[in-house]
N, C-alpha and C positions, 0 to 999 in steps of 0.2 A: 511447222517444221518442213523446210523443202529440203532437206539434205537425209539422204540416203545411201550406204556404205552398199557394197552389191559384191558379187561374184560371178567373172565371165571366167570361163574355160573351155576346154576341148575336151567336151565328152567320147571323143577316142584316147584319148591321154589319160583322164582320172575320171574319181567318182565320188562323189562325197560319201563321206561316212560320219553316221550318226545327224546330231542336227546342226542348223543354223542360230547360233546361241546369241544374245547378246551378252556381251564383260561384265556390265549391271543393267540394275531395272530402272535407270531414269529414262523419264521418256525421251527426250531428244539424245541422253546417247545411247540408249537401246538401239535405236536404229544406225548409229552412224560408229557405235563400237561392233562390231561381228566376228566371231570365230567360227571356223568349219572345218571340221579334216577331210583330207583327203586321201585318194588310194591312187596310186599308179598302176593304169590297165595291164601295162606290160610285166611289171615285175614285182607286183601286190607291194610294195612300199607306199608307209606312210607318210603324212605329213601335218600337220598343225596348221594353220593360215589364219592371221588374227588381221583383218581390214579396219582402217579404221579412219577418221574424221575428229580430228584434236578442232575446239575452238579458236576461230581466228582470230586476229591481232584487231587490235583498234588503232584504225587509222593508222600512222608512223612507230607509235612507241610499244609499249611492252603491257597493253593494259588488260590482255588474255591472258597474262600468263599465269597467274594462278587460276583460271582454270583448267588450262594446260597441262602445270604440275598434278591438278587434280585425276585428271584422265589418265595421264600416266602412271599415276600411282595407283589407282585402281585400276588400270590392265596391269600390272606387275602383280599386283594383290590377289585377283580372280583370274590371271590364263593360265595359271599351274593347274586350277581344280576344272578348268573348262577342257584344258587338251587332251586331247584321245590317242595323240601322240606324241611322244617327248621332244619331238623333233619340230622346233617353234621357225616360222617367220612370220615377223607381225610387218605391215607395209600399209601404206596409206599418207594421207595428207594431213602432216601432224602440223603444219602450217607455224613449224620454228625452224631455224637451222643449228646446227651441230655446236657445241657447248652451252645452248639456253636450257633452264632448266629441266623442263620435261624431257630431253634428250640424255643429259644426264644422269636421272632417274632409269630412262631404260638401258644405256649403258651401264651402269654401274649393277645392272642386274646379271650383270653379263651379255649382252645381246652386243651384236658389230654389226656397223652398217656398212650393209654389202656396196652399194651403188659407189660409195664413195672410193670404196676397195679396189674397186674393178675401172673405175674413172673419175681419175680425182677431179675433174674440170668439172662435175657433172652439176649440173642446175635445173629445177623447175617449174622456175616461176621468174619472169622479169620485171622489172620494176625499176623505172628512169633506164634503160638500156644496158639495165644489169643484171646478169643471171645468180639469182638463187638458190640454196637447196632448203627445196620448206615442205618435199612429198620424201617417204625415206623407205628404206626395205632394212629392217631389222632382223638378224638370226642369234641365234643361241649356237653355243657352240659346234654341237651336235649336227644341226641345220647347215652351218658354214661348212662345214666340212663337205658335206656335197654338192656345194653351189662350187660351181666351173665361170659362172659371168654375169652381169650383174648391168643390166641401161636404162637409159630411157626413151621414150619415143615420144619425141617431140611432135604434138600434133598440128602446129600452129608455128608462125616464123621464129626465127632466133632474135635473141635480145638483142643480138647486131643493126639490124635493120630498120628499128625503131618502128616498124608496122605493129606491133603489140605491146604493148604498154604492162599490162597486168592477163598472163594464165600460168596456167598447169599443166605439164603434161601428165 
């Protein structure tokens, strides 16, 4: 397994509280499911932070996707009893875009994806010189309520360009 789910921040802005869990105990998505709360330094609020790494597609078609469903319905199943605080975003490269299954599963759990809220063009991942949304930032409502913006930072050129074929930002 080279795929590992991680947590960068700014240790002047927050702190973790409690541990670094994983959603279940299999080994490859032990490490690429994660949850951690955290605390904000300035005004002791919490937060939930679920990271995660869905299995990816094969080749062109759809032939992840039940395991994709599977991931998704066990983070629906175990982030209730893992959060520390009520206040959910789960964010990561769930490697579908919005109406395939697994997205609907965490919609329909209640969770809104912020990225899309905030910039409905928003994509990625390109592929044939066309932007995707297949990395997502999910909230529960609670969450949404205090998200003010919501992007991405494209680390790599734009699907325009055709210098990049296939990333992520």
């Amino acid at each position: 397994n080279n795929i590992k789910s991680g947590f960068i921040y700014r240790t002047d802005k927050a702190t973790p509280v409690g541990g670094n869990l994983p959603v279940y105990g299999a080994m490859y998505y032990g490490e690429t499911m994660r949850v951690q709360a955290f605390e904000e330094v300035a005004t002791g609020e919490r937060f939930t932070l679920s990271m995660n790494h869905f299995k990816a597609k094969d080749n062109s078609d759809d032939a992840g996707n039940a395991t994709r469903v599977i991931n998704a319905s066990r983070l629906m199943q175990n982030l209730p009893g893992l959060a520390l605080d009520p206040d959910i975003l789960i964010v990561g490269d769930l490697n579908c875009q919005v109406g395939e299954d697994p997205l609907n599963i965490i919609q329909n759990a209640g969770y809104e994806e912020q990225l899309l809220k905030y910039q409905s063009g928003a994509y990625s991942h390109c592929w044939n010189y066309e932007g995707e949304l297949i990395d997502h930032a999910y909230a529960n409502a609670t969450m949404a309520a205090q998200i003010t913006g919501a992007g991405l930072f494209h680390i790599t050129t734009g699907c325009e360009d055709g210098a990049s074929q296939n990333y992520h930002s």
